[in-house]
C-alpha positions in Angstrom: -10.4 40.9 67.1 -9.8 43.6 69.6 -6.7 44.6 67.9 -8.5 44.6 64.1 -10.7 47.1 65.7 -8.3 49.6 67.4 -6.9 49.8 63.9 -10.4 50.4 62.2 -10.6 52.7 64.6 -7.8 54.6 64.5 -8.1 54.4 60.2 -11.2 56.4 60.8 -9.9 58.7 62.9 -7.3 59.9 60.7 -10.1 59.6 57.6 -12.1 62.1 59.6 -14.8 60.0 60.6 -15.2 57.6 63.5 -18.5 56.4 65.2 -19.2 55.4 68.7 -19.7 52.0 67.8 -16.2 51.4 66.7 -15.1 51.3 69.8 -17.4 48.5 71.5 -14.7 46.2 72.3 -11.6 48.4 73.5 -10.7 49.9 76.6 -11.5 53.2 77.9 -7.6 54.2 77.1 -7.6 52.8 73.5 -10.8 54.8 72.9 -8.6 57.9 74.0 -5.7 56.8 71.9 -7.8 56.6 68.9 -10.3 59.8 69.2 -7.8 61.9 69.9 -4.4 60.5 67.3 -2.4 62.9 65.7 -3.2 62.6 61.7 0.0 61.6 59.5 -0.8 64.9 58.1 -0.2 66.6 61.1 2.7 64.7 61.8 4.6 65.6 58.5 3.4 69.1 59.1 5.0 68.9 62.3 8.3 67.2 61.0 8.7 69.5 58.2 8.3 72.6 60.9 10.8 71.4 63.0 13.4 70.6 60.2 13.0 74.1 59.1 14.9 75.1 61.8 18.7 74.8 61.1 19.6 73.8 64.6 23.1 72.3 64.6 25.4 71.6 67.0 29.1 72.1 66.6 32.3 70.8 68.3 34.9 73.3 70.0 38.2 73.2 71.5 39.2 72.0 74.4 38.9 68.5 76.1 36.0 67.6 73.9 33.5 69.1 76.8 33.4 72.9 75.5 29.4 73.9 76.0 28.8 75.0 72.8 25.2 76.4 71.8 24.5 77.6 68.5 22.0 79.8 67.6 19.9 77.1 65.9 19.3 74.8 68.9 18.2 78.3 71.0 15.5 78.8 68.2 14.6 75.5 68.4 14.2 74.9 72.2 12.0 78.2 71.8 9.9 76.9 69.1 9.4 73.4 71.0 8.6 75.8 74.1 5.7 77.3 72.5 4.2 74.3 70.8 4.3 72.6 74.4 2.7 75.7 76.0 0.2 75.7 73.1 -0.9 72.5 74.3 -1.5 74.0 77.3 1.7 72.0 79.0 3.3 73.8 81.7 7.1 74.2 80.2 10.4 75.2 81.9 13.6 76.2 79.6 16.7 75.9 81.3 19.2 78.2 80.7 21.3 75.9 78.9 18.3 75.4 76.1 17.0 71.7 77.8 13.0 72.0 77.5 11.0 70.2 80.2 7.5 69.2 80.2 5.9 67.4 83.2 2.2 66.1 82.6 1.1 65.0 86.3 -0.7 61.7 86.5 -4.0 61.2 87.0 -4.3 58.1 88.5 -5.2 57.4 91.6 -2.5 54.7 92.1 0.9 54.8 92.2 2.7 53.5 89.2 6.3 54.3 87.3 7.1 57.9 86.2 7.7 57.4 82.2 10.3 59.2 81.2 10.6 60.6 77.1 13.8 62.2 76.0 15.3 63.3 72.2 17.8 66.0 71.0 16.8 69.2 69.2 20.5 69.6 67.4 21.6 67.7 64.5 25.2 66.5 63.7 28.1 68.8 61.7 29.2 65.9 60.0 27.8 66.5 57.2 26.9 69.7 55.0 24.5 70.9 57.4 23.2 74.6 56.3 20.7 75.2 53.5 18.2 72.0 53.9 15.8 71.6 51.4 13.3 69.1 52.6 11.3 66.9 49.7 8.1 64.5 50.4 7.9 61.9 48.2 5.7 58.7 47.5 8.4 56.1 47.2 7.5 53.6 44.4 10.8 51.8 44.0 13.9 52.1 42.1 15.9 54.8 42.6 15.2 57.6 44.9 15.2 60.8 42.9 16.7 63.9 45.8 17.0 66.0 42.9 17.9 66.6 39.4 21.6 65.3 39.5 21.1 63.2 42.4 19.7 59.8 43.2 20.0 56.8 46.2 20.0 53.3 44.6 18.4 51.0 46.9 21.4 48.5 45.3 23.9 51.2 47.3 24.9 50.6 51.0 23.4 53.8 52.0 20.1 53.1 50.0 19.7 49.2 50.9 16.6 50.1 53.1 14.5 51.4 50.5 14.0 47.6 49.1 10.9 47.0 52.2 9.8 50.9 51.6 7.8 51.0 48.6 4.7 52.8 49.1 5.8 54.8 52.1 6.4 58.7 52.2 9.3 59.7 52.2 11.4 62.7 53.6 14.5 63.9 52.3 17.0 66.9 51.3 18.1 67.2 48.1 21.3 65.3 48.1 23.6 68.4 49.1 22.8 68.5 52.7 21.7 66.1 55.7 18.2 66.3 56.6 18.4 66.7 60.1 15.4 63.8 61.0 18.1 63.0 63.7 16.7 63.7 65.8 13.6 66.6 64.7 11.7 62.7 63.9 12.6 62.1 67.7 10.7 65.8 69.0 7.8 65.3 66.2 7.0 62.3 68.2 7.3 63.5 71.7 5.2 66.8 70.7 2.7 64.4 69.6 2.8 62.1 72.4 2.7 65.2 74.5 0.1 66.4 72.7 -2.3 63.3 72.6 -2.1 63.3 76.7 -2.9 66.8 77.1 -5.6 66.8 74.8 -7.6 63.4 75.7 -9.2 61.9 78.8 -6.3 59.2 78.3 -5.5 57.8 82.3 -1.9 57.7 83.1 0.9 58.1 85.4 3.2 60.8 85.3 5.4 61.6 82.1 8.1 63.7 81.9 9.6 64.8 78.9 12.8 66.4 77.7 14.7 68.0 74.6 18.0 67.8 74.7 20.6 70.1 72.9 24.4 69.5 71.9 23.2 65.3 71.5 25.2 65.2 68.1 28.4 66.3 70.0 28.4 63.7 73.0 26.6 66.5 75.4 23.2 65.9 76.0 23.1 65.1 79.1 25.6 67.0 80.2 23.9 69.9 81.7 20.8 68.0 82.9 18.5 69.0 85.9 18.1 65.4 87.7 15.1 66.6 89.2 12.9 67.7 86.6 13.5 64.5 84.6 14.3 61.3 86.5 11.8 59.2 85.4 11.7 55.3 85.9 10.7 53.7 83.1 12.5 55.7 80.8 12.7 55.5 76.3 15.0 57.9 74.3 13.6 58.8 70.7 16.6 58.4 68.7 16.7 54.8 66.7 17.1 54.4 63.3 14.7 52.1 61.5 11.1 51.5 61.9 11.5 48.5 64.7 14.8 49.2 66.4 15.5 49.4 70.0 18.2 49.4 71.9 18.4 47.3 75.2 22.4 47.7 75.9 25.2 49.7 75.2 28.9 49.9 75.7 30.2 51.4 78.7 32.6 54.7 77.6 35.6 55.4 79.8 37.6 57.8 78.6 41.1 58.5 79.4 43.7 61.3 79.3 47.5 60.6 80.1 49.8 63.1 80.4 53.9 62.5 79.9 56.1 64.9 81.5 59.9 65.4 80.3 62.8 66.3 81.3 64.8 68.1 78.9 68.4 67.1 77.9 71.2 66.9 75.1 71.2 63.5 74.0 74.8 63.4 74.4 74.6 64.1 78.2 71.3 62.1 78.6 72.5 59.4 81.1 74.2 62.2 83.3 71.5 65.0 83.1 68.5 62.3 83.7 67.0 63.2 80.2 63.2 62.2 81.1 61.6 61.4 77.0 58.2 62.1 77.5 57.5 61.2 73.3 58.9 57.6 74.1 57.5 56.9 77.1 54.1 57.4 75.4 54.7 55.6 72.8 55.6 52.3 74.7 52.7 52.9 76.9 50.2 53.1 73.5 52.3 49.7 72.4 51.4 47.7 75.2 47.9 47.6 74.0 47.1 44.1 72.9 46.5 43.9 69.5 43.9 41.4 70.2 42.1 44.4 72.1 41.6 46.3 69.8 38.9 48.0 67.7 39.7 46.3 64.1 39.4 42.7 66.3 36.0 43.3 68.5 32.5 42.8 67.2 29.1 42.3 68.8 29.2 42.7 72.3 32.8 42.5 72.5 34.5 45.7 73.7 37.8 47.1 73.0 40.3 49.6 73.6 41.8 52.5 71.5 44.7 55.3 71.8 43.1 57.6 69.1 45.6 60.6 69.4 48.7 62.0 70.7 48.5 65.7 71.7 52.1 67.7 72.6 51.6 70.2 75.1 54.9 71.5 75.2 58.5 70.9 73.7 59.2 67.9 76.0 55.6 67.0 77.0 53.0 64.6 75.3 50.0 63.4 76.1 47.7 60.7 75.2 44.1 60.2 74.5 42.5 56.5 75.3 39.0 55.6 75.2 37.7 52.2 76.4 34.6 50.2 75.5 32.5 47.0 76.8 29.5 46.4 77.6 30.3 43.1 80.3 32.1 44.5 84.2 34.8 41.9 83.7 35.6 43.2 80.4 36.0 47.0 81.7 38.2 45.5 84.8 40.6 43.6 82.3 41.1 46.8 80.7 41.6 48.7 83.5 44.4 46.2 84.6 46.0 46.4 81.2 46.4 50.3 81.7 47.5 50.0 85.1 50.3 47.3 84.0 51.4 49.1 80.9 51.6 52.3 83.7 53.9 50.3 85.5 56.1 49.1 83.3 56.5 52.7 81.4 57.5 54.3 84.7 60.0 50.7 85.1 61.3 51.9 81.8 61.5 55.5 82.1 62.2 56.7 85.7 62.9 60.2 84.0 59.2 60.8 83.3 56.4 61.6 85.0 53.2 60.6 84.3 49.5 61.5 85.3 46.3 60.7 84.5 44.6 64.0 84.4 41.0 62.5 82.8 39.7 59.1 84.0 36.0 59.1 83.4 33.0 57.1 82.2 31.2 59.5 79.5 28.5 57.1 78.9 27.1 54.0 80.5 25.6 50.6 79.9 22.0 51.3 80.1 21.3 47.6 80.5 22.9 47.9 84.4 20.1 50.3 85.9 16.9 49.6 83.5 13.5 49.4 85.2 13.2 45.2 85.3 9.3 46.4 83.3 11.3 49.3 81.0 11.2 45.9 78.1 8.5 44.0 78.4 6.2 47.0 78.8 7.8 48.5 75.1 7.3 44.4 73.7 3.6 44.7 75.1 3.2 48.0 73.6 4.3 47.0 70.3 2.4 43.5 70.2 -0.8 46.0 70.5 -0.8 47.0 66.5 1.7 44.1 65.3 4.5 45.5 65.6 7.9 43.4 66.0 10.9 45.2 67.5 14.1 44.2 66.7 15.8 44.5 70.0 19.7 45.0 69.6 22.7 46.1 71.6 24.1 49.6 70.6 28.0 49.6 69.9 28.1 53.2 71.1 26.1 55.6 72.9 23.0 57.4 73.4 21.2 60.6 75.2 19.8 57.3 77.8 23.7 56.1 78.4 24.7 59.3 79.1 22.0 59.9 81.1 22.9 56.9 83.3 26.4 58.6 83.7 24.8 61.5 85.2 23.2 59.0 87.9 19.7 58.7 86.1 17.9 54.9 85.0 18.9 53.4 82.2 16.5 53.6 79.0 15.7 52.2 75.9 16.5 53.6 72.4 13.9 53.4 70.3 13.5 53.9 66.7 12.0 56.9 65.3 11.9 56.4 61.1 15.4 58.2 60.3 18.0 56.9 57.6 21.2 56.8 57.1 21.5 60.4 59.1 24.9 62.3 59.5 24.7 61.7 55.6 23.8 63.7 52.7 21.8 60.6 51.7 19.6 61.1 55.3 15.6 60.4 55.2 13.0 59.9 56.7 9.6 57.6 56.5 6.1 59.1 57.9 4.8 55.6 58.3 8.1 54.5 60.5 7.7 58.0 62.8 3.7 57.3 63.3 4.7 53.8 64.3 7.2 55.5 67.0 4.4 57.8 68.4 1.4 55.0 68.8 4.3 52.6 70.8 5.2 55.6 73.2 1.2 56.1 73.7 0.5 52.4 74.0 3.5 51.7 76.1 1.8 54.8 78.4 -1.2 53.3 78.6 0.9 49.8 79.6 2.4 51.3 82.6 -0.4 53.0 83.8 -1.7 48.9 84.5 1.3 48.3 86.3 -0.4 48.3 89.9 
């Protein structure tokens, strides 16, 4: 009953008119929640705002940690800037574009700091300048983006579409991405942000952040780990409408360099020819084939040599990168490295090798999660039916990396894009709403947890 009338309730709200009365069976929190909603209207005015603003991030030389900031994402953290300090939130911008928002609680108990992160950028994967966002009432069959275009919901890329009928839909025009990863992720925390600084709504403290460079493996790169630290911690960034993440491979990443000796092939044996070319090469085929990417699945991890680079005439180098999500699994890979080492420098005395990159870029999440980051999202949910589908993430997110930096581990969460670093990328209103009313209830959850 109590749940049939927060929804009545918040129906009215966005219908314009709500009476005092509606809320005679819900707490003083849900009352706040509902009186004070942001409208789906709003919202899609919001999303379309923020996907106006072309802010992509692109890769650059180097080790594949070049701080690159284009001048998209610096329009964008200004524009998010200003909507927070609209809302009368008291914003710092770093100078690497990171926006932070910190609403102080107002309890008068301690409970967890919440924690709300997403990216501003969008990927360069796809055709990314010149987005022409549509809104459409999806009624089945095809998807029209535009005149010459169309995503079958009988295509791999348009299979969702089948349990979207009669949901509004955003999308470009076929020709571009649309850039909902993540500007879905920082409509939501704007109007999370906006719904606490607006209400009477009791809760602890909530920090918030907007990260830049996300789309190129950066965004937590540059992070101030005391302006957000929070404990209880959820990363806007999920596809789907139920989706969140609970765990997530570990990434170590390695870079091996070989070092030659130079020789004529006919004097090898007397001049100590060192072949740096070789010696790489056996190292990259003592990989087990049974560890490898093409053989794991699931939650089974895996290792890969994805590229030789030569540094010089007689000097290689090798890039690795190493996955699990299980300890044991990351030291049985670790032993397989430091046995293949072995027997390379066995086999080629001549060379020299060094391991000039041995780092985790992102972490299992799963290892430092508040023990209440879970079941506080699955109460949250369960208070307007909704049904997550809790998965583990066979890659990485702003949270992972955030753990990498020494943060908490945190939840991705979905936040209503599609298919993005495609030209077939959309979005749906209904799934993004859904998003904002779980952070708000899940909130309002931790502020009970005395």
């Amino acid at each position: 009953m109590k749940r049939f009338s927060l929804l009545l309730a918040l129906v009215c709200v966005c219908a314009g008119s709500v009476s005092v009365d509606t809320y005679a069976s819900t707490t003083d929190n849900e009352k706040q929640i509902a009186r004070h909603s942001v409208s789906k209207k709003k919202m899609l005015e919001r999303l379309l705002k923020y996907i106006s603003v072309e802010s992509w991030s692109i890769y650059a030389e180097g080790d594949g940690k070049v701080w690159t900031m284009t001048d998209g994402q610096v329009q964008m953290a200004a524009m998010l800037a200003e909507d927070a300090k609209a809302l009368g939130a008291e914003v710092y911008v770093s100078p690497d574009n990171y926006v932070y928002v910190t609403v102080p609680s107002n309890l008068d108990y301690d409970v967890p700091v919440v924690g709300i992160s997403c990216h501003l950028d969008y990927s360069c994967e796809a055709p990314y300048q010149g987005i022409k966002p549509s809104v459409t009432e999806y009624k089945g069959g095809d998807l029209k983006l535009s005149e010459d275009i169309v995503l079958s919901p009988s295509s791999d890329y348009g299979k969702d579409l089948n349990g979207l009928i009669g949901k509004t839909l955003i999308h470009s025009d076929g020709t571009t991405l649309l850039g909902g990863d993540c500007k879905n992720g920082c409509a939501v925390a704007m109007s999370v942000l906006e719904t606490l600084m607006t209400s009477d709504m009791k809760h602890g403290e909530v920090q918030f952040v907007w990260c830049p460079n996300e789309d190129i493996g950066l965004s937590a790169e540059r992070i101030d780990n005391k302006r957000f630290c929070p404990e209880i911690y959820y990363d806007i960034d999920g596809e789907g409408g139920s989706e969140a993440s609970i765990s997530n491979f570990t990434a170590r990443e390695f870079y091996l360099t070989f070092h030659g000796k130079d020789a004529h092939p006919s004097d090898a044996k007397a001049l100590q020819m060192g072949d740096a070319l070789a010696a790489a090469a056996e190292f990259v085929a003592a990989i087990p084939i049974d560890c490898r990417p093409e053989h794991s699945e699931g939650e089974q991890g895996y290792m890969q040599a994805y590229g030789f680079d030569k540094l010089s005439k007689i000097d290689w180098a090798v890039k690795l990168r190493i996955r699990y999500f299980d300890k044991a699994d990351g030291e049985k890979y670790d032993a397989i490295v430091q046995q293949a080492l072995a027997d390379v420098r066995r086999d080629h005395p001549n060379v020299g090798i060094e391991i000039t990159t041995d780092e985790i870029r992102y972490d299992n999440v799963a290892l430092t999660m508040h023990p209440e980051c879970i079941n506080t999202l699955k109460k949250a949910a369960a208070r307007f039916d909704k049904v997550l589908d809790l998965k583990s993430n066979r890659g990485g997110t702003t949270a992972s990396m955030m753990v990498a930096k020494g943060l908490r581990g945190g939840m991705l969460v979905f936040s209503g894009q599609h298919v993005p670093h495609t030209v077939y990328e959309y979005s749906v209103l209904e799934e993004v709403m859904d998003a904002y009313k779980l952070m708000l209830y899940a909130i309002d959850e931790v502020s009970q947890l005395k």
